[in-house]
C-alpha positions in Angstrom: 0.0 0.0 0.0 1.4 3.8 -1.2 2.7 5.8 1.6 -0.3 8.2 2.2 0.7 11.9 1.5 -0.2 13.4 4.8 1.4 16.3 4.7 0.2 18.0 1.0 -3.3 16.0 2.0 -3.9 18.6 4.9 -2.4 21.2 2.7 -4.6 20.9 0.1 -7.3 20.2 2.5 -6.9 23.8 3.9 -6.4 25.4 0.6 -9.4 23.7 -0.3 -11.5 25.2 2.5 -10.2 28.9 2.6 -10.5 29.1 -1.0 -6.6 30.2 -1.0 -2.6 29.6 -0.6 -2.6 32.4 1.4 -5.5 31.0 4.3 -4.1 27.6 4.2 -0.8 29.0 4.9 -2.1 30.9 7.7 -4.3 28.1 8.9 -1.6 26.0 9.0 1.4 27.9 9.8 3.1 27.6 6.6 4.9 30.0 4.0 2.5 30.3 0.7 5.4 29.0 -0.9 5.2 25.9 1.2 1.3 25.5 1.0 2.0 25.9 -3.2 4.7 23.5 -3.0 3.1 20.7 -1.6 -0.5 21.5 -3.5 1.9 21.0 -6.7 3.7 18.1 -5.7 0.5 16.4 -4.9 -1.0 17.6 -8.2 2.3 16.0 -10.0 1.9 12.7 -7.6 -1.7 12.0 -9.2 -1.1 13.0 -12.8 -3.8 15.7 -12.7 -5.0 19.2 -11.5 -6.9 19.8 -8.2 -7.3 23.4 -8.7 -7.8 25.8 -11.8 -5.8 29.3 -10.6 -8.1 31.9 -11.4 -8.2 35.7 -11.3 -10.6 35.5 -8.5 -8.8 32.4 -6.6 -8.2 29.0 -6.5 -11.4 27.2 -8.3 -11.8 23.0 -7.4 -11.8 20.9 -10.4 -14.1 17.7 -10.4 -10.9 16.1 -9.1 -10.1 18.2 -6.6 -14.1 18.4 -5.5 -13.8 14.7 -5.1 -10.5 14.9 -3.1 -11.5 17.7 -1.1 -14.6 15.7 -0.1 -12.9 13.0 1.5 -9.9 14.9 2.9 -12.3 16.9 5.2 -13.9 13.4 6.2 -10.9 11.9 7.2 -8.7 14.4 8.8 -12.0 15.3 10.6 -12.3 12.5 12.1 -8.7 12.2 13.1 -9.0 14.6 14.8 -12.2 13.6 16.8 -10.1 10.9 17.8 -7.2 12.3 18.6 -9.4 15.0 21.2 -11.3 11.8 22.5 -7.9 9.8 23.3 -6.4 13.1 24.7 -8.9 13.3 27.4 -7.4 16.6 28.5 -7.7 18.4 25.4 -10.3 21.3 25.1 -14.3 20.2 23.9 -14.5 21.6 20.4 -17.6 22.7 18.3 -17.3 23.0 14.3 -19.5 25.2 12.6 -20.0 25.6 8.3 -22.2 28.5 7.2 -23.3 31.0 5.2 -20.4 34.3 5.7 -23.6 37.1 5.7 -25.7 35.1 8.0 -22.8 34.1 10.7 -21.7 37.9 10.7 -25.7 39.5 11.0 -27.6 37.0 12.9 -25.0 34.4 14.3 -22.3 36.2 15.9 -24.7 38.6 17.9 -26.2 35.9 19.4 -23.1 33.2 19.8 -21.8 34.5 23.4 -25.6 33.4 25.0 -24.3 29.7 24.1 -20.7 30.0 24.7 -21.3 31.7 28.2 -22.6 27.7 29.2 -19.6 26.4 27.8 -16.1 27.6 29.4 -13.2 26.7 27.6 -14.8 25.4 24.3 -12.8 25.6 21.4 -14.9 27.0 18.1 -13.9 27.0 14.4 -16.4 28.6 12.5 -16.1 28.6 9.0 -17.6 30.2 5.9 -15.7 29.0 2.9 -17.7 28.1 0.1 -16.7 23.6 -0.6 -19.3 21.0 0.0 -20.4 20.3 3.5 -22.4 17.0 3.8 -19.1 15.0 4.4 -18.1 17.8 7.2 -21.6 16.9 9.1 -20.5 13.3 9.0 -16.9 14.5 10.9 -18.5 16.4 13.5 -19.3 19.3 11.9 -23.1 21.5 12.3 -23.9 22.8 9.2 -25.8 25.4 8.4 -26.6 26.0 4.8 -28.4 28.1 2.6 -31.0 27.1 -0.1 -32.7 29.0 -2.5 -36.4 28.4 -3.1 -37.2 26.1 -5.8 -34.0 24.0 -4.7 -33.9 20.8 -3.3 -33.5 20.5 0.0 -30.2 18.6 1.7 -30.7 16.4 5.0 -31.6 18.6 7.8 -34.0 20.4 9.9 -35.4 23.5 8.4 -34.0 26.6 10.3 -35.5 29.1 9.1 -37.7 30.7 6.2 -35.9 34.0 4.4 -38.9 36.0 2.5 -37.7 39.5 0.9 -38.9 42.9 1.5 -37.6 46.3 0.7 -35.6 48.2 3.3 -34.0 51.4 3.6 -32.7 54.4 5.4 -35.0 56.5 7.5 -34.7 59.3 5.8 -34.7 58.0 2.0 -38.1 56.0 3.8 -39.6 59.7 3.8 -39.7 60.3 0.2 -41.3 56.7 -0.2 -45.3 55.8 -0.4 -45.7 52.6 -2.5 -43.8 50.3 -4.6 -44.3 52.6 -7.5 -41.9 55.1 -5.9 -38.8 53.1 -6.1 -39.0 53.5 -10.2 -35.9 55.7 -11.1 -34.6 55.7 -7.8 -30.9 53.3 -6.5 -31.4 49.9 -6.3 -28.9 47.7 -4.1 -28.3 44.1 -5.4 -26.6 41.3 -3.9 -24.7 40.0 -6.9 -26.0 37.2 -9.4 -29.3 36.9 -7.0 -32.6 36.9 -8.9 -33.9 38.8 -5.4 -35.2 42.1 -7.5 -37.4 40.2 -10.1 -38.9 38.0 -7.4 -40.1 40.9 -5.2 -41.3 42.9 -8.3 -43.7 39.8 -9.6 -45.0 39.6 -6.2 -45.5 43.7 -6.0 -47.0 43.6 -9.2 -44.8 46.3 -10.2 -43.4 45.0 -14.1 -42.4 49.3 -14.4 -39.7 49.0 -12.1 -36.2 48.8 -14.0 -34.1 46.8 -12.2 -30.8 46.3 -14.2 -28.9 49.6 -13.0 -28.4 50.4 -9.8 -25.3 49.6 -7.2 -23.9 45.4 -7.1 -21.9 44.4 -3.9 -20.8 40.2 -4.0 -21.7 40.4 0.0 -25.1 40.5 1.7 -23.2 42.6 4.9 -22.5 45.0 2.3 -25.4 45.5 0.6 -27.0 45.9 4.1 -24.7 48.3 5.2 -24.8 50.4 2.1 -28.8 50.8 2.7 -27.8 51.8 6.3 -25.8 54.3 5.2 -28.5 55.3 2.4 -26.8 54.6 -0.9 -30.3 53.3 -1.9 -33.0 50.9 -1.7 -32.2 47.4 -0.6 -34.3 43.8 -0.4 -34.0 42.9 3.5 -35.0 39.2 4.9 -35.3 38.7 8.7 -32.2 37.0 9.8 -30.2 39.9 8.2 -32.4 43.0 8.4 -34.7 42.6 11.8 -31.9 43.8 14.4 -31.3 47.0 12.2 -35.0 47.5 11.5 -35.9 47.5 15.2 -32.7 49.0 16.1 -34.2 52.4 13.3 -31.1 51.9 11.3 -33.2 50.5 8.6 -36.4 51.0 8.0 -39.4 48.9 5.5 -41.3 51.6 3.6 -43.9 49.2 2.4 -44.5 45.8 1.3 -45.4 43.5 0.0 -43.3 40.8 2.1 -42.9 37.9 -0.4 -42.5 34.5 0.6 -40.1 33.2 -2.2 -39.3 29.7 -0.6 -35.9 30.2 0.7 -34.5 29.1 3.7 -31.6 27.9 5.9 -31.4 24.3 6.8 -29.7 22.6 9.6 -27.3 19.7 9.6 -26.0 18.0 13.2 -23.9 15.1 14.1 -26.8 12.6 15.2 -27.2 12.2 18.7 -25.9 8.7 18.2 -22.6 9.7 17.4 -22.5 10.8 21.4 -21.4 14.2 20.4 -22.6 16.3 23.4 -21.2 19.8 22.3 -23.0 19.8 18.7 -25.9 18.4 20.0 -26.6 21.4 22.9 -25.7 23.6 19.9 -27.8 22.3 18.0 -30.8 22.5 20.1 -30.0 26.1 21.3 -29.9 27.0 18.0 -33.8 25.7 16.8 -34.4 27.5 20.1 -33.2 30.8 18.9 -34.7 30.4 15.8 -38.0 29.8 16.9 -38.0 32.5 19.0 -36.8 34.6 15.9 -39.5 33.5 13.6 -41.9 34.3 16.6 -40.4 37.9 16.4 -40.7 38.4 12.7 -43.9 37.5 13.0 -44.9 39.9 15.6 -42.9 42.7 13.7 -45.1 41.9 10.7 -48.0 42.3 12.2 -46.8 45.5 14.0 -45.7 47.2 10.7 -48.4 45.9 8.4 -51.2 44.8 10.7 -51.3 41.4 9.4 -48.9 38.8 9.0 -48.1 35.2 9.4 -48.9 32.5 11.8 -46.2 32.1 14.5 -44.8 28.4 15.1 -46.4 26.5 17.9 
């Protein structure tokens, strides 16, 4: 049997996940030179390419996809075992999910968890590779699908209609859905967000191929903050800034467009106690949040959905 590569493996593994030389190297404690070295020498080992170098980053090929796949697997779960034979070692909790989401919804509310557990270790990460084989290593996976999609194995986290938000004071000068025509439009890059909120307005008038494009949810939120123009908001990202007044919803209609985040957990089998009292603190949360949205609904519009039992 060949002498596994154990060294590039992880390299590539890391690379893999941070979408770069650079965060591999800093992941792992390595030159870029060294991370691009052993990438290569793997690449030369198996005859073929693992990454396509692009202008915008390091891109997976089917290959690599495949490789990638089972590398997070199995170094994942070497290193459950190593943390369960080193008894002394710190209690860890893995977290995959969505950058925009972790930053507006996640982070504020992370310390109300980790204040229970003292000395956990947490690696949260918001790369963009597949992440079924990290829920098999341990990981709680949070993902984000788009209605229409099929949904992966999980518990349904929470639902993510659109509605348009704003600045208070550009709110002023707005009445109806009409009044957005000719005025800035903010989009969140290659989303189809605009032209399902304009069906369900009714509004076909309303251009929506100018305006400003940002490739990050956090930005396009913070550029309607700061009043740069007119925005699509959904709950998870917009409802602490809405009740906070940094944004405000001039009108609706809210549109239910079918997407939603989904939840992933090491099975309760697997005896993993960190994950799973994440896991339930986090359908906890989110109940409680779709409870709020609900009640800030009805607030603003006088009507709105049923809340969750």
């Amino acid at each position: 049997m060949p002498r596994l590569p154990l060294t590039a493996l992880a390299a590539f593994e890391a690379a893999a996940r941070c979408g770069s030389m650079t965060g591999a190297a800093a992941e792992i404690g390595l030159t870029h030179g060294a991370i691009s070295r052993q990438v290569g020498d793997l690449e030369k080992q198996l005859g073929t390419r693992l990454f396509e170098r692009t202008p915008r980053g390091l891109v997976l090929t089917h290959a690599g996809r495949d490789l990638a796949r089972a590398c997070t697997g199995g170094l994942g779960r070497m290193t459950e075992a190593l943390e369960r034979i080193g008894r002394d070692g710190p209690q860890r909790l893995r977290i995959a999910a969505p950058a925009a989401w972790t930053a507006l919804w996640l982070l504020p509310r992370l310390p109300r968890f980790l204040a229970g557990w003292p000395g956990l270790r947490l690696d949260l990460d918001t790369g963009n590779i597949d992440r079924p084989v990290e829920a098999e290593s341990g990981w709680v996976v949070i993902r984000y699908v788009r209605g229409g999609d099929s949904a992966p194995d999980g518990v349904p986290l929470l639902d993510e209609p659109l509605f348009p938000v704003c600045a208070p004071a550009l709110a002023e000068t707005l009445r109806s859905p009409a009044d957005l025509i000719g005025r800035t439009l903010l989009h969140f890059h290659s989303s189809p967000d605009w032209s399902l909120w304009r069906a369900e307005a009714s509004l076909d008038g309303l251009d929506i191929s100018g305006g400003l494009g940002f490739s990050d949810s956090v930005l396009v939120m913070r550029a309607a903050e700061a009043g740069m123009g007119i925005a699509l908001g959904r709950p998870s990202l917009t409802l602490d800034s809405l009740e906070a007044g940094r944004l405000v919803c001039p009108f609706g209609p809210v549109a239910p467009v079918g997407d939603r985040y989904v939840l992933t957990a090491p099975g309760a089998e697997r005896g993993r106690a960190v994950p799973q009292a994440f896991r339930a603190w986090l359908l906890a949360e989110a109940g409680a949040e779709v409870r709020r949205f609900c009640n800030w609904v009805r607030d603003r519009f006088g009507d709105g959905p049923e809340e969750p039992p």
